[in-house]
N, C-alpha and C positions, 0 to 999 in steps of 0.2 A: 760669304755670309757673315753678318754680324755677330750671330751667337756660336762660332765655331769654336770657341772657346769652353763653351757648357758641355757636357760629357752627353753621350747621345741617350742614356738609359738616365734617367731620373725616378729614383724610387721614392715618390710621390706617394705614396700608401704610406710607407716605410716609417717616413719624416712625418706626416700625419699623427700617425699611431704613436709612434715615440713623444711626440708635443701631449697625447691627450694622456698616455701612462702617466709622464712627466706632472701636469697638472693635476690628474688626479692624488699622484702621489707626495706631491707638494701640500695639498690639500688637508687629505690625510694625514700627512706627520705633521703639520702647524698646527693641527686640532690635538694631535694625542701631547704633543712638547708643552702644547696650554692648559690641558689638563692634568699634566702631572703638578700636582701644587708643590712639591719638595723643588721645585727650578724653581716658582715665581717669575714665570716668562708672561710679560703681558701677548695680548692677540698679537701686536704689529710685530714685536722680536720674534714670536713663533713663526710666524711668517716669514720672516727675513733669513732665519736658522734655516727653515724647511728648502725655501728656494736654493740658500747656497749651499748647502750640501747634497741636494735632489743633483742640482748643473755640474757641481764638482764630478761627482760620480758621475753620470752620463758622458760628458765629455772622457774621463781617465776611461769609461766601458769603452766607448768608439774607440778613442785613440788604443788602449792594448786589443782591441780584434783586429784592427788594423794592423798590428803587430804581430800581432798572433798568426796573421795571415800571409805576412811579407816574411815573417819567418820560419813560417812550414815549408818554403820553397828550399830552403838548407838544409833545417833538420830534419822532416819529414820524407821518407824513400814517396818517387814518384807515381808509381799507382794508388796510394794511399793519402796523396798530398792534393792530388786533383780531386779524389772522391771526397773528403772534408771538404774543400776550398769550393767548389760545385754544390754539397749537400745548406755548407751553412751561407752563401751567396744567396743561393736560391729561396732558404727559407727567410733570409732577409731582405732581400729587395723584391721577389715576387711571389713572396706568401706558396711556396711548393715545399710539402717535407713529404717524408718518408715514415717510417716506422724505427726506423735504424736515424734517423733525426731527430727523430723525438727521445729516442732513450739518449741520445748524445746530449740533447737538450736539458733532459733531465738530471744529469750529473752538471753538466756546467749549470743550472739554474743554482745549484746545492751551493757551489764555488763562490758563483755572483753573491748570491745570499751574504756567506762568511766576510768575502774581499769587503763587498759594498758597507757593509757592518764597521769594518774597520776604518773604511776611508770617510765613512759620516763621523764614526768616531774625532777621527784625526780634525776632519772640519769644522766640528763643534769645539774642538780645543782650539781651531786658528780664530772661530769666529770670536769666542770669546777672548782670544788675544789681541785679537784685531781691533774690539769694541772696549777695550780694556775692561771686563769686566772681570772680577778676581771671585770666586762663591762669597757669599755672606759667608762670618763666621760663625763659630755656632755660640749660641746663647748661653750663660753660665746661669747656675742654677743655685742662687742663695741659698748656705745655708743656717737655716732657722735655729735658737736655741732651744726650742723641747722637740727637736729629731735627733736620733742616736745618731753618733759617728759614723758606725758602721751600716749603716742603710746602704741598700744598691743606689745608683744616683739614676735620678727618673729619665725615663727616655727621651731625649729632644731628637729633634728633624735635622740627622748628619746632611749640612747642604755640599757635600765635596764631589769625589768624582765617583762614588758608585752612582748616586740618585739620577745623574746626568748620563752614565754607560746605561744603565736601568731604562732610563727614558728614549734614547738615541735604540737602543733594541726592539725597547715595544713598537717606536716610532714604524721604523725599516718592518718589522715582521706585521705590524698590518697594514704595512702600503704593498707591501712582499704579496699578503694574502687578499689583497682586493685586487692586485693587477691580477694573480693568477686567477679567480674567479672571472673577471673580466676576460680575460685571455681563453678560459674554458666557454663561457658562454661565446665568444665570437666563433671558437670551432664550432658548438652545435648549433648557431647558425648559421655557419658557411656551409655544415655537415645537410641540415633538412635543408639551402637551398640546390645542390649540389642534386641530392634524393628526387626533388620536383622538377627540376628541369630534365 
């Protein structure tokens, strides 16, 4: 045969779903990275940010489950290595969990959160390395001769790297919280079709 080459299980759902989280969540963070105004990202860079750090992370999640999962066969004892490697297959390629999958899912979601956090961070440093872009500096503030010396100096817009970790956070926590919504409403639909059939 000519396609004997293709694996026989193709998780077509799987690949599906992950393109539409992905988009949505692309989405999402090029909208919150353009409304933070302390960046000054026009629409097209937010977009460009959101993508390459949305694919960075996805690709680095596959590639360590996959790792995760060629190395449980070592470190993990064998009754214990097959029941993960079974629990999390299953809920990735053919949408089956457990109860005991779900709470497993709910610690690593906490994980992905924190990791995923840091690796956009990291991405938003290489993109703007990449793009040579350096923050604006910040603006000095004349000062006048009938203001006292000693005055606090008035607040300007630090463009450095908290406003951008600030942003890269909000970004990730509500793409975080509309995939879970999304993720929740698909259960209570899979839940009342499940009920009626």
């Amino acid at each position: 045969m000519p396609l004997d080459f293709l694996p026989n299980v193709i998780p077509l759902r799987a690949i599906f779903f992950q393109i539409v989280l992905l988009l949505m969540a692309i989405a999402i963070e090029a909208t919150v990275l353009h409304n933070q105004k302390q960046l000054d990202i026009d629409p097209r860079r937010s977009v460009q940010y959101a993508s390459g750090i949305n694919l960075l992370t996805t690709v680095l999640g596959w590639l360590v489950t996959f790792f995760i999962l060629g190395a449980a066969a070592v470190i993990i004892p064998e009754p214990l290595r097959t029941q993960i490697q079974v629990a999390l297959l299953s809920f990735i390629f053919f949408d089956q969990w457990t109860l005991d999958t779900l709470q497993f899912l709910v610690i690593v979601a906490t994980f992905t959160f924190l990791i995923s956090l840091v690796v956009k961070w990291l991405g938003v440093i290489g993109e703007d390395w990449l793009m040579k872009k350096a923050p604006p500096p910040t603006p000095e503030q004349p000062v006048e001769d009938h203001e006292p010396v000693f005055r606090k100096p008035r607040r300007t817009v630090i463009r450095g790297i908290r406003p951008r970790f600030n942003a890269v956070f909000l970004a990730n926590a509500w793409s975080y919280s509309a995939i879970l919504v999304a993720l929740l409403l698909r259960f209570v639909f899979q839940a009342t079709l499940n009920q009626t059939s």
